[in-house]
N, C-alpha and C positions, 0 to 999 in steps of 0.2 A: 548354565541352567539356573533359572529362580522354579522355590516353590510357589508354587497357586495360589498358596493360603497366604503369603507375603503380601504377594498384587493385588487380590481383590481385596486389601486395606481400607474403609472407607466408600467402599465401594455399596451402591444401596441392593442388596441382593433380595429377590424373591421368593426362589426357590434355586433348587440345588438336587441334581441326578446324579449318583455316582461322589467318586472321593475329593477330594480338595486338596487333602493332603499327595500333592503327587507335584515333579519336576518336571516345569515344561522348557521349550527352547526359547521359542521366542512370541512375542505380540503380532498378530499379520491382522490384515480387514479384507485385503486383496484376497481372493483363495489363488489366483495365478499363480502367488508370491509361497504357496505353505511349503512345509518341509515336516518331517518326522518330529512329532511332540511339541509342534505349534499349539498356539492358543489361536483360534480363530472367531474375530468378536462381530456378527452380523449386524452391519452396520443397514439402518434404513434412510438410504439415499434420497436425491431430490428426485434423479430417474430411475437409480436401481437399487432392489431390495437384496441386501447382502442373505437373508434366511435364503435366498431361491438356491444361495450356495453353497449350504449347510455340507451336504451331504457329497458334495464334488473335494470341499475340503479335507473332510475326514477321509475322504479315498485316497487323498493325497499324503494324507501323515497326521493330522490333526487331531489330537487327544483331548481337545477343551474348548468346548463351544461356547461362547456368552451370546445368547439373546433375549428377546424381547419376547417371544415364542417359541417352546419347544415343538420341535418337529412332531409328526403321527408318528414315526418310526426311532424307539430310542434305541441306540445302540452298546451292548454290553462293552465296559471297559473305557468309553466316553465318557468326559466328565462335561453336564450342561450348564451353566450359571445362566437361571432367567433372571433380566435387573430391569428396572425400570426403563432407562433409555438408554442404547447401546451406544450413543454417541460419548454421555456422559462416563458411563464406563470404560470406553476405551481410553481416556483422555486421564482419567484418575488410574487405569492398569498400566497406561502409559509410563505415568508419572513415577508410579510403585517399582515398576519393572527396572528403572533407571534409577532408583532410589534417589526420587526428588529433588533430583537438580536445581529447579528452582529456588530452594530453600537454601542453597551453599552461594550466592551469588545475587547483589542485586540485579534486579530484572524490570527495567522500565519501560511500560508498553505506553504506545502513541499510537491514539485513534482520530478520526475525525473524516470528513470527505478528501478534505484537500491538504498538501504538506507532509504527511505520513512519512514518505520518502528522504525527503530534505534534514527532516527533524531528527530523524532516527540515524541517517548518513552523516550527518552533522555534529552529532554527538559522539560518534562512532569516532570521529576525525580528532575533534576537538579533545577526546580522552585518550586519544592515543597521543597526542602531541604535547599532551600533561604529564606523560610518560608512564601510563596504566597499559594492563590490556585489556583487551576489548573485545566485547564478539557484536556482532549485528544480525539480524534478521530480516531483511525487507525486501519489498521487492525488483528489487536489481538484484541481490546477490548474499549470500547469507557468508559472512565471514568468523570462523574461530580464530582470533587473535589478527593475523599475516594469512592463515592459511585460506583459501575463498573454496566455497561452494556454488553450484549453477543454483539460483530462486527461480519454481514453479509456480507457487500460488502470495500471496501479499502474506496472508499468514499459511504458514506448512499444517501439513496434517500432524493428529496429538503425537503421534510416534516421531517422526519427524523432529518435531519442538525439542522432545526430550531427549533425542542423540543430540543435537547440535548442543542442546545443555548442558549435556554431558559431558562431551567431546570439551567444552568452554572450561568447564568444572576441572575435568584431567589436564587441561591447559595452563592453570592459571589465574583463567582470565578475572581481572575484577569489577568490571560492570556490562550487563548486556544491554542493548536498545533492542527493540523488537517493533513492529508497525502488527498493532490490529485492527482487521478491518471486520466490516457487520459480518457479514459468511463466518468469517473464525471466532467471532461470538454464538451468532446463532445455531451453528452444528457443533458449538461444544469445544470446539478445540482447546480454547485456555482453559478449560477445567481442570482443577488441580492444580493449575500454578499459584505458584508465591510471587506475586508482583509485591517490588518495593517503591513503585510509584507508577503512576497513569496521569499523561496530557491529552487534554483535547484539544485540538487543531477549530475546527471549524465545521457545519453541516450545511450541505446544499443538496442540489438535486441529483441523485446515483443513485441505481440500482434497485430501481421498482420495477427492472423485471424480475429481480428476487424477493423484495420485502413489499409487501404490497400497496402501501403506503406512506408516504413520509414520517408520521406519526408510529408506525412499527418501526420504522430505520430509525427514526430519531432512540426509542426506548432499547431498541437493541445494545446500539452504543450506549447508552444509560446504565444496563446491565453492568457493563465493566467495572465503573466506577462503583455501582454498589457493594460490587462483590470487590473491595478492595479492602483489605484488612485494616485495622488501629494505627500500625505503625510505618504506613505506606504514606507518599502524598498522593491527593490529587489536585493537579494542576491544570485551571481551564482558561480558556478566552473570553474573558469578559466581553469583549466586545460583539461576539456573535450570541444570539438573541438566545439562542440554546446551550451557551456557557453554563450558567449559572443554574439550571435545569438538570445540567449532569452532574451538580455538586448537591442533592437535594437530600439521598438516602446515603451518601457513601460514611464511612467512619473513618474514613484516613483525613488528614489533614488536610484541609480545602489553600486552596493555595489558587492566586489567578495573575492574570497579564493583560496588557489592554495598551492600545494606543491612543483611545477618545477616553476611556473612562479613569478613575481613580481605583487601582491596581496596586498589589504587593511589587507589581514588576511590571517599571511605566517604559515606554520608549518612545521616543518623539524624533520625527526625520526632518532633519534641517537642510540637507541639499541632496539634488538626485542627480547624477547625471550614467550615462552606458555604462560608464567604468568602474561605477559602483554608487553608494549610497552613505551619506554623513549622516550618524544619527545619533541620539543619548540615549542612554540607559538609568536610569535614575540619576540624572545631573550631568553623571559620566561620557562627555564624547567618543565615539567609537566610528572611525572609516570603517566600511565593511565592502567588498567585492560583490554582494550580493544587490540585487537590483529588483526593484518592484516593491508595493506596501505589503501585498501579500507574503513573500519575502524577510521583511522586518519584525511581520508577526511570529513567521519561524523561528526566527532571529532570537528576539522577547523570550520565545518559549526553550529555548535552545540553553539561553547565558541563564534563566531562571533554575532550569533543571540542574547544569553544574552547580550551581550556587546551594541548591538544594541539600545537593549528593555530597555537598561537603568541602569544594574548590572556591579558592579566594576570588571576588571579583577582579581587582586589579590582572594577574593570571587571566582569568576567561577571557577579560574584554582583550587583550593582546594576542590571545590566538583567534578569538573570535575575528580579527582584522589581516590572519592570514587566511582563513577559510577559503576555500572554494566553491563553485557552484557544482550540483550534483551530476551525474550525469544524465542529459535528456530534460532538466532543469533550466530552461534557458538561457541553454548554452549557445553560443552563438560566435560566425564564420566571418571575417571583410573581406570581398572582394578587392582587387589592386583597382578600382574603380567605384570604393567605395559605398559598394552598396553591403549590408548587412541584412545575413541569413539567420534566424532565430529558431530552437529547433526546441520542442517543448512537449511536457506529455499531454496537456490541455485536453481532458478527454470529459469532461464536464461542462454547463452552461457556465458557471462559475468559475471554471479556473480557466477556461476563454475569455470572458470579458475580462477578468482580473490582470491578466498576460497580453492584451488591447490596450487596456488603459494606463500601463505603465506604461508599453509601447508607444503611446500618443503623448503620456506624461513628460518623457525624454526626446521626445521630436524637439528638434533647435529651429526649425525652419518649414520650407513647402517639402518635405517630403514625403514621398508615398509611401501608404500600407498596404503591403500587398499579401492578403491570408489563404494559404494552403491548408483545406481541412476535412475531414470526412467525418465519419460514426460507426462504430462497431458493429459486426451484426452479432444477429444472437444475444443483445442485450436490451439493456432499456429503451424503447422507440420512441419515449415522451420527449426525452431530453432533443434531438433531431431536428425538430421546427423550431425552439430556442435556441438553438445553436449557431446553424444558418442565420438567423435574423441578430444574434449577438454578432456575428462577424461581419455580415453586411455592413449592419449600422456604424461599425469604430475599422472597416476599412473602408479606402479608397476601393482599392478591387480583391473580391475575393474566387477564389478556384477551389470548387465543390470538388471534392476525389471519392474515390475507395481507401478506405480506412483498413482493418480485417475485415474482412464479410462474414470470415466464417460459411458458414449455411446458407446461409442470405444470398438472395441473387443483390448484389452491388450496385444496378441503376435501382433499382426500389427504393434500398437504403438513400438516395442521390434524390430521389422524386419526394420520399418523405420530409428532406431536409428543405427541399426548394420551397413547400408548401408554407414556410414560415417564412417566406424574405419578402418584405412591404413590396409594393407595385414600385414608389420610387427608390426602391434602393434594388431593384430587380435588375436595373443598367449595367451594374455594377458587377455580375455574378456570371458565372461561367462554368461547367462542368464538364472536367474530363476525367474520363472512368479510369485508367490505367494512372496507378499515383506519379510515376518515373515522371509519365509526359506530363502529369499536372505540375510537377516541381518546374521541370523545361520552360513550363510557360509562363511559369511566377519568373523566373528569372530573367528569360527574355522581355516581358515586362517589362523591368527594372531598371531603372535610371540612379546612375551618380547619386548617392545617398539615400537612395529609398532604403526600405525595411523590409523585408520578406518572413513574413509568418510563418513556417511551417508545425502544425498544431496534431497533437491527437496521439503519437503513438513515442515521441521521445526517445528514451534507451531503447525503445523496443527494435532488436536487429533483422527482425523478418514479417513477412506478411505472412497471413492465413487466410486460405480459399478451401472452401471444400473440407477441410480437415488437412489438408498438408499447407506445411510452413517453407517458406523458399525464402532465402536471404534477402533483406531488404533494409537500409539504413538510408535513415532523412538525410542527415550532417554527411552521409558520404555521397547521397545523391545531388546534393545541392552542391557540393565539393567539385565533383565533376561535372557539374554545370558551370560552374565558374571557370575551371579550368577551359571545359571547350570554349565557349564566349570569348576564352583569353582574357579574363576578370583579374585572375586570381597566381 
């Protein structure tokens, strides 16, 4: 049990019904979730308004309502906290309720479009192999030290954030990675954490069926950085045009990386081939396993951050050249026939063409590219006709599928992407609805050293139709494609 008056620390309060002084059990948003002597904080949703379930929670156990409006009907012996924004309060009672986990442990968030995963995986790796512990947050899988947890959203909800911090904090652990994305800025989520540093990856085109604009997603992300305290870094990519834009208001130490420009932390790639990539790091050569430019930016941003947090270079760059690639990170299958299956999360116009052109980069000869790829439903529809026409143009042949549909009827989603592929690269393009048989067909396809794309859902191990999830993996369907062929 925490007192009331403990949690709402910091918290910006309006008004107040009822005592404060009182011990409650636990923080809920869910009212499904309440129990006797919850705090229940009505949260205002993108679709549903938590106030509508004021009055369901408190029949459930609920002795402490936080909202944004009190109800017509108060009730004696309820304590109400009206605050400003109930996203932000949850996330600061959050924080209280766990006593500020964040503040016992550095805590480094990585934002950007593209990379989030890699970086924060990577770092994960690489500090464990320094012989720290480690916890991770991202989306494949959120780890306390060894022990793993299932990841539902890129960043978790506030309560959420601050068990797994917790759980880190009673562990041990001595550095967390976390991936934030625009969503866990704009509803508030990181509020009330102590970040000990923040990287930016990179901004492209995502998620304007949430933020309405490029320029709103841009400053979203910007947020983070501002709100980063005196003795944090922040660390950007100089080379993306919006680097130097998320360093403008922040007070922590600006700090940057680049591979075209002049950078605290330069890296320059001297040979590329499938089996990895040669590159320097300030002078310093380093073989790396990881493959692609996009890749090396990780990479830059990855051996910067140790160095930051206080690990010798010589150290970094020597695990840095055991690293692995992530998983659903282009990863990739050979056939006994020498054809190679690429299995990637490319679910952007940007991290498509960028996973093309190193694709085409590492071609030795005539072989083909052959791109398996869909679009999500239920999200952004702009991204669809750029996407198709990126894969058209940097393959030989590509095969339009179903992605998740979600909601979405799946030939839609398939009609809106075709809308983008030029008349002459139209030969070239093919659509079959059921993903299984569009993998099928990529491979039959495929000839003695060609390349097969399969783009869009990565680590992801199932599909989504309608609302229900049924198993479904790239890397294991491509697998048993090769196997029947007798490829593999």
């Amino acid at each position: 049990m925490k007192n009331l008056k403990d949690i709402l620390y910091k918290v910006s309060i309006e008004e107040v019904s009822g005592s404060t002084n009182v011990d409650v059990n636990a923080v809920v948003f869910d009212s499904r979730n309440i129990v006797k002597n919850d705090v229940f904080v009505a949260l205002k949703g993108v679709s549903v308004d938590g106030h509508l379930f004021i009055e369901k929670a408190i029949a459930l156990g609920a002795t402490v309502i936080v909202c944004q409006e009190f109800p017509s009907e108060i009730i004696e012996g309820i304590t109400y906290v009206k605050v400003v924004d109930t996203n932000v309060a949850l996330a600061i009672i959050a924080s209280n309720y766990y006593d500020n986990p964040s503040s016992k442990l550095p805590l480094i968030g990585v934002t950007g479009t593209n990379g989030k995963t890699t970086i924060a995986t990577l770092l994960y790796q690489l500090f464990k192999k320094a012989g720290y512990k480690v916890g991770l947050l991202s989306t494949v899988k959120v780890l306390v030290d060894n022990e793993e947890f299932k990841a539902t959203h890129t960043t978790p909800d506030s309560v959420a954030i601050n068990s797994y911090l917790d759980k880190m904090v009673e562990a041990g652990v001595d550095f967390c990675f976390m991936e934030v994305s625009s969503h866990g800025i704009h509803q508030k989520r990181t509020e009330g954490l102590v970040f000990a540093g923040g990287i930016f990856t990179n901004l492209s085109h995502d998620h304007l069926d949430y933020h309405e604009t490029f320029a709103e997603y841009r400053n979203v992300k910007k947020e983070f950085f501002d709100a980063l305290p005196k003795n944090a870094f922040a660390l950007t990519n100089l080379d993306d045009k919006n680097g130097s834009y998320m360093l403008q208001n922040t007070r922590a130490a600006k700090k940057t990386y680049a591979l075209k420009t002049i950078a605290d932390f330069k890296a320059k790639i001297l040979e590329k081939q499938l089996s990895g990539t040669l590159i320097t790091v300030d002078g310093v050569e380093v073989w790396t396993k990881l493959i692609g430019v996009f890749n090396i930016y990780n990479l830059t941003a990855i051996i910067a951050t140790a160095e930051l947090l206080g690990l010798e270079k010589l150290e970094v760059l020597t695990i840095v050249s055991q690293l692995e690639s992530v998983s659903g990170r282009f990863e990739y299958v050979v056939s006994k026939d020498g054809v190679t299956a690429i299995v990637d999360y490319a679910h952007t116009p940007d991290a498509l063409k960028n996973v093309l052109e190193t694709i085409n980069d590492i071609r030795t000869g005539n072989e083909q590219v052959i791109t398996v790829v869909g679009c999500g439903g239920d999200r952004d529809k702009t991204k669809r006709p750029k996407m198709a026409n990126i894969a058209a143009q940097l393959s030989n042949q590509v095969v339009f599928t179903s992605d998740n549909p979600r909601t979405e009827n799946p030939q839609t989603i398939l009609e809106e992407m075709e809308v983008g592929v030029s008349s002459e690269n139209y030969r070239k393009t093919l659509t079959v609805l059921d993903r299984k048989q569009a993998i099928k067909t990529a491979c039959k396809f495929s000839n003695a050293g060609d390349i097969i794309l399969i783009a869009g859902k990565g680590h992801e191990n199932y599909q989504e139709i309608n609302g229900i999830r049924t198993h479904f993996d790239d890397l294991e369907e491509v697998k048993n494609c090769f196997n029947q062929l007798n490829n593999l």
